[in-house]
C-alpha positions as CSV (number, residue, x, y, z in Angstrom):
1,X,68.7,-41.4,-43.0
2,X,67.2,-43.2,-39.9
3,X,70.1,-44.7,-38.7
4,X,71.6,-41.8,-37.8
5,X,69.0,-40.0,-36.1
6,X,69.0,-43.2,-33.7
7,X,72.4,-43.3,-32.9
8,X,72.5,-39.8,-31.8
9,X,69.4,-39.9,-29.7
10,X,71.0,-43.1,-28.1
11,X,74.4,-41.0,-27.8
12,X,72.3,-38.6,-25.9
13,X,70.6,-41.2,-23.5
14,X,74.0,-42.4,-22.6
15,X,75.8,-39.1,-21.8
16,X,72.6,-38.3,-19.3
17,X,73.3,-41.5,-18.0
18,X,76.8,-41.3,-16.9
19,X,76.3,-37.7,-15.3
20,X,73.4,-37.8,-12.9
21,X,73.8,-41.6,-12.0
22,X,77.6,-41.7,-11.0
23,X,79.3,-38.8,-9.5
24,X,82.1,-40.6,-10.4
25,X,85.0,-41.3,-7.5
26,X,86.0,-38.7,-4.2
27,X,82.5,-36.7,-4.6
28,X,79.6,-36.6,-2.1
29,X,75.8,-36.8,-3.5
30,X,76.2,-32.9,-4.5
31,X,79.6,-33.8,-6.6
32,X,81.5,-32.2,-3.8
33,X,85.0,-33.9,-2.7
34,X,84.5,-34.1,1.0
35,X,88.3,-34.6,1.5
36,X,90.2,-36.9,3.6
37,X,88.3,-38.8,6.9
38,X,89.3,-38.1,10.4
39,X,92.9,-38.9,11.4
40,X,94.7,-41.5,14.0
41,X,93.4,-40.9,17.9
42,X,96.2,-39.8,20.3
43,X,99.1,-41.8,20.6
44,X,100.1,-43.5,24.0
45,X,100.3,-41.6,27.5
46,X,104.0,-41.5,28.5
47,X,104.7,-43.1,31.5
48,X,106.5,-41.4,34.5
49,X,109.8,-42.6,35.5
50,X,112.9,-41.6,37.6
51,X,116.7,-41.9,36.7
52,X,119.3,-42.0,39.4
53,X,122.9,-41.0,38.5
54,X,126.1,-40.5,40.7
55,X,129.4,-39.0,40.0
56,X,131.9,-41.7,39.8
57,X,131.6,-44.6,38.2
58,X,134.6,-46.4,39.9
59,X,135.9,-45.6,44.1
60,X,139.7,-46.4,45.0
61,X,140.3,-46.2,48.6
62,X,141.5,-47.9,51.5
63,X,140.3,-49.7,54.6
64,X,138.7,-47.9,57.2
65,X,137.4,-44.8,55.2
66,X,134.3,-42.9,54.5
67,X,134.1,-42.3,50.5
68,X,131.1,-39.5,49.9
69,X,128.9,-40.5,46.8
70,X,127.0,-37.3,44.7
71,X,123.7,-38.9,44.3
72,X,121.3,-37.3,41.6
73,X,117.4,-37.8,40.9
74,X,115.7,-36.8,38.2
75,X,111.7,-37.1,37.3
76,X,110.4,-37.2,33.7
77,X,107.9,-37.8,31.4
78,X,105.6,-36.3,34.2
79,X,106.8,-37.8,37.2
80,X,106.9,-36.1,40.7
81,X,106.5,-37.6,44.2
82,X,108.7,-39.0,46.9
83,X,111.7,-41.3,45.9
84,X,113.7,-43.3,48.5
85,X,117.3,-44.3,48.3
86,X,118.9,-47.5,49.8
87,X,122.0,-49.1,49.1
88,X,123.5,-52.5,48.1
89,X,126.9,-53.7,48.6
90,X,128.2,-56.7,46.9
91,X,130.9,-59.0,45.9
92,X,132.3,-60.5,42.5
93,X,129.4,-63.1,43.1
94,X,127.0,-60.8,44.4
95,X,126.7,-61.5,47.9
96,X,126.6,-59.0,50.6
97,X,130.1,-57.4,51.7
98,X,129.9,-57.5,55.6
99,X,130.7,-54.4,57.6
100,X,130.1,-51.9,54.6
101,X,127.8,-49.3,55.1
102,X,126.3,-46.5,53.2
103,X,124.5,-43.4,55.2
104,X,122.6,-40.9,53.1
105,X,122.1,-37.0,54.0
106,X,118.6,-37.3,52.6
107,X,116.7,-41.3,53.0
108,X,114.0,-40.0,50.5
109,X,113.7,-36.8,48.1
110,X,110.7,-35.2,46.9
111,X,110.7,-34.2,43.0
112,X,108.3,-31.8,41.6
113,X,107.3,-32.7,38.1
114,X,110.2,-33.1,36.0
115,X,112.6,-32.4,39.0
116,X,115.7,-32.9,39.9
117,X,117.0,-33.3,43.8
118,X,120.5,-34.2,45.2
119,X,121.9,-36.7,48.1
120,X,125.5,-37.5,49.2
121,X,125.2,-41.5,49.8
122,X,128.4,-41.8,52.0
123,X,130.2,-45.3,51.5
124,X,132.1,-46.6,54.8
125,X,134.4,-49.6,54.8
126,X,135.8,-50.9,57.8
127,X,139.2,-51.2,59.0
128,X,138.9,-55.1,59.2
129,X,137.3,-56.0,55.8
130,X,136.0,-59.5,54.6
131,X,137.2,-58.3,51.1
132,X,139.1,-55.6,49.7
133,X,136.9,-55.3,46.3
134,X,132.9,-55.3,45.3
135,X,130.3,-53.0,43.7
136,X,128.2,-49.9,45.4
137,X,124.5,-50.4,44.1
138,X,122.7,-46.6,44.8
139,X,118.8,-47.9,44.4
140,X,115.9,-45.0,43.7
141,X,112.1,-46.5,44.5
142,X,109.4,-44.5,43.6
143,X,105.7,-45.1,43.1
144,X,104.5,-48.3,41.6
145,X,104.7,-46.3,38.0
146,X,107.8,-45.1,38.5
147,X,109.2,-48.5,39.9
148,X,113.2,-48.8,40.7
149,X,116.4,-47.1,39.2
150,X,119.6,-48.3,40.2
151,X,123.4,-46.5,39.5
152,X,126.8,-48.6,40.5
153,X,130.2,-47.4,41.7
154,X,133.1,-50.5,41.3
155,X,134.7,-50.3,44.4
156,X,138.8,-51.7,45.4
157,X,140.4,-51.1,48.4
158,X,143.9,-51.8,49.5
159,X,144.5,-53.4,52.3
160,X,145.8,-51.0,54.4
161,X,144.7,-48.4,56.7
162,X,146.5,-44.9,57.6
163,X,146.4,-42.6,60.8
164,X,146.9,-39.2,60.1
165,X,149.0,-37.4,62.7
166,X,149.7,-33.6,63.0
167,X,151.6,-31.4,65.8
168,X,149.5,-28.2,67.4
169,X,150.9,-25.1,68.5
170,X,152.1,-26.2,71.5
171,X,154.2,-29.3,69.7
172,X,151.8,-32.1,70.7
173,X,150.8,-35.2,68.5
174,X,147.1,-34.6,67.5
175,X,145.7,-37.8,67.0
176,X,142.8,-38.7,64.7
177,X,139.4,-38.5,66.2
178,X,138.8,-42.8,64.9
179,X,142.4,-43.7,66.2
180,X,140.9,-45.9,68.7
181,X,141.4,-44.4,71.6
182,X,141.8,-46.2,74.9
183,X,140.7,-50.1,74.9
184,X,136.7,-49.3,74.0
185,X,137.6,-48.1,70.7
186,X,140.5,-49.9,69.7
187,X,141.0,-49.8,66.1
188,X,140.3,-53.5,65.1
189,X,142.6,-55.1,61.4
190,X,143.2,-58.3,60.0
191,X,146.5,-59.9,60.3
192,X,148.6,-59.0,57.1
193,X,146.7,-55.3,56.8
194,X,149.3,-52.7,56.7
195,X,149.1,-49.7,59.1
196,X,150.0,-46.4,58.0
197,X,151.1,-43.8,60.8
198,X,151.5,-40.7,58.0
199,X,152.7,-37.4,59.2
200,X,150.6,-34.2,57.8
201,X,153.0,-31.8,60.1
202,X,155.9,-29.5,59.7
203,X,157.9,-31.3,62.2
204,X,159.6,-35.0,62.6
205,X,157.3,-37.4,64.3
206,X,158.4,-41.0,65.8
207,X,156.2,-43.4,66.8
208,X,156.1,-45.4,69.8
209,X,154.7,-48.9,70.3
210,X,154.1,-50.6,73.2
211,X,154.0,-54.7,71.5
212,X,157.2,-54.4,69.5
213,X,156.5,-57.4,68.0
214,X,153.4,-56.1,66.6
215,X,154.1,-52.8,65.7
216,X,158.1,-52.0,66.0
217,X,159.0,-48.8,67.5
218,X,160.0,-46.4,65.1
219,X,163.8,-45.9,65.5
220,X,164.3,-49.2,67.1
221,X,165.3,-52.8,65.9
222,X,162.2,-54.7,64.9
223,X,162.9,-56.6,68.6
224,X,164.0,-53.5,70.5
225,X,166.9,-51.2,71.2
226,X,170.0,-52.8,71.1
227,X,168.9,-56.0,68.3
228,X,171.7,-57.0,65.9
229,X,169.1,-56.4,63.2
230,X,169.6,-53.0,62.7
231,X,167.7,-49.8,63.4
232,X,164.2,-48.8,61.8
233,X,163.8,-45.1,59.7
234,X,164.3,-42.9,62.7
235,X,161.8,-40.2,62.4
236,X,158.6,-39.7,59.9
237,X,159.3,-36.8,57.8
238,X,156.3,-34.0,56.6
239,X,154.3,-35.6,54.3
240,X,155.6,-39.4,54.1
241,X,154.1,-42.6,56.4
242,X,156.1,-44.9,58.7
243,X,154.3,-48.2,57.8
244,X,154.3,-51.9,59.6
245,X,152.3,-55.2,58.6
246,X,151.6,-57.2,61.4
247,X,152.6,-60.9,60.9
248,X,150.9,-61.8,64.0
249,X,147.6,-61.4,66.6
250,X,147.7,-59.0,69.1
251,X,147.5,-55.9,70.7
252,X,149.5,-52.7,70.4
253,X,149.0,-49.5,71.8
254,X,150.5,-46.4,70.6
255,X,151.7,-42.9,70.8
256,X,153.8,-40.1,69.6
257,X,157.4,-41.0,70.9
258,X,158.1,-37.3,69.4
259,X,156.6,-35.1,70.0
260,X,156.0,-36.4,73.3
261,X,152.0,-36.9,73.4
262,X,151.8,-39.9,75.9
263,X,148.2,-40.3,77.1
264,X,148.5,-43.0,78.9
265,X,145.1,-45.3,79.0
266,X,143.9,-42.7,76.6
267,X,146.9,-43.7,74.0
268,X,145.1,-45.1,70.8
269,X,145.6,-48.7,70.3
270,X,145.5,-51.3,67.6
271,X,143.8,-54.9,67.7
272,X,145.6,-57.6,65.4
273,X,143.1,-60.4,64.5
C-alpha cells in the first residue's frame, strides 16, 4: 500500500516540474509567444542613370549631305541634372572618319528627375570623303553617378554626290545654295565620285560644262560638238539626273546651258582631285 502513494506523490513533483521551469519553446518568461523578430533593413539605394536613344539605327546617304539624327534622353532611377552630348565618328577599325561632322541643336540638356529632353545631332559628310562607310557614336555624359550612355547609327554612303537644280518663274536655273559658287567655294570630289546634276523642275534642263573632259556637256560628244563618238542624252527631263564620273583631276565650272542661267565668275564650279 506504500508503493503507491509514492509514485503518485513523485508523479506530482514531476508535473510541477515541467510547468513552471520550461515554458517550453516560442514563449516569453510570462508563456506569451512574442512572434517573429524584426525583418531585413532596406534594400540598396538605386543608383541614377541616363539612357540615350536615337531614331535610326542604320543612315544611307550620299556624299556631301547633312543627315539630321532624333536624339532622345532619358533620367531614371532618380536622376536629373545637366547631360552633354558629343559625337564619334568611326571606321570598320575604329578610327576617326576625317571631314565628318556632327552639330547638335542643343550641346547639353537639362532633365528634371525622371525626365526626358530631345536634340537633333545633325551628321554632315563631305563631298570628298576618306571612306564611304563607318559608325555615328551619339555619347550622353552626365554626372559622375550617372557616367556615359552611348547610341550608334551604321552609316554607308555612295560615292556620289547630286546638285539639285530647279527653274523660277522667270525660267532661270536656281542653283543650290552649296553648289560652289565662284572659285572660293568650289565644290571639292575625289576622282571616280560620280556627280549628279538632277532636275526637280517642270521643264528640260541641259547642262553646260566648261572642261569637257571633266564634265561633258550635256548634248555634246564626250570631246565636244562634232566627235565621231556620238552625242550625250540631250536634255535632263523632271525628275531624272544627268550624271558624269570624272576619270581625271581638274576643274570644271558649270551652268544651266538651258535655261540659260550663265553667271559668269559666279557659275558654280567643281574641283577634281
Amino acid at each position: 500500500m506504500r508503493t503507491p502513494i509514492l509514485a503518485a506523490v513523485l508523479g506530482l513533483s514531476l508535473v510541477g516540474c515541467l510547468t513552471i521551469g520550461d515554458s517550453g519553446p516560442g514563449t516569453g518568461d510570462d508563456g506569451i509567444d512574442p512572434g517573429p523578430g524584426p525583418g531585413p533593413g532596406p534594400g540598396p539605394t538605386a543608383t541614377p542613370k541616363v539612357d540615350v536613344t536615337i531614331d535610326k539605327m542604320t543612315i544611307s546617304t550620299e556624299l556631301k549631305t547633312s543627315n539630321p539624327i532624333m536624339v532622345t534622353v532619358k533620367g531614371s532611377d532618380g536622376f536629373s541634372g545637366n547631360v552633354t552630348l558629343s559625337a564619334a565618328i568611326v571606321d570598320a577599325n575604329n578610327a576617326p572618319l576625317a571631314g565628318w561632322t556632327v552639330d547638335f541643336t542643343a550641346p547639353s540638356v537639362t532633365l528634371t528627375a525622371d525626365g526626358t529632353a530631345t536634340a537633333v545631332a545633325t551628321l554632315k559628310i563631305p563631298a570628298k570623303s576618306t571612306g564611304l562607310a563607318g559608325t555615328v557614336k551619339i555619347i550622353g555624359t552626365s554626372t559622375a553617378t550617372a557616367g556615359t550612355n552611348t547610341a550608334a547609327a551604321a552609316v554607308t554612303a555612295l560615292n556620289q554626290v547630286t546638285f539639285a537644280l530647279k527653274v523660277d518663274a522667270a525660267n532661270k536655273c536656281v542653283y543650290p545654295a552649296d553648289a560652289g559658287a565662284g572659285a572660293a567655294s568650289a565644290v571639292t570630289i575625289a576622282v571616280g565620285t560620280k556627280v549628279r546634276f538632277f532636275n526637280t523642275a517642270t521643264v528640260n534642263i541641259e547642262i553646260h560644262s566648261d572642261n569637257k573632259a571633266l564634265i561633258a556637256h550635256q548634248g555634246q560628244a564626250p570631246g565636244g560638238a562634232g566627235q565621231p563618238d556620238g552625242r550625250l542624252d540631250p536634255v535632263t527631263e523632271a525628275n531624272t539626273a544627268f550624271e558624269q564620273t570624272p576619270a581625271i583631276a581638274g576643274v570644271a565650272p558649270w551652268y544651266c546651258h538651258a535655261p540659260a542661267t550663265d553667271l559668269g565668275a559666279n557659275n558654280p564650279r567643281i574641283i577634281v582631285q
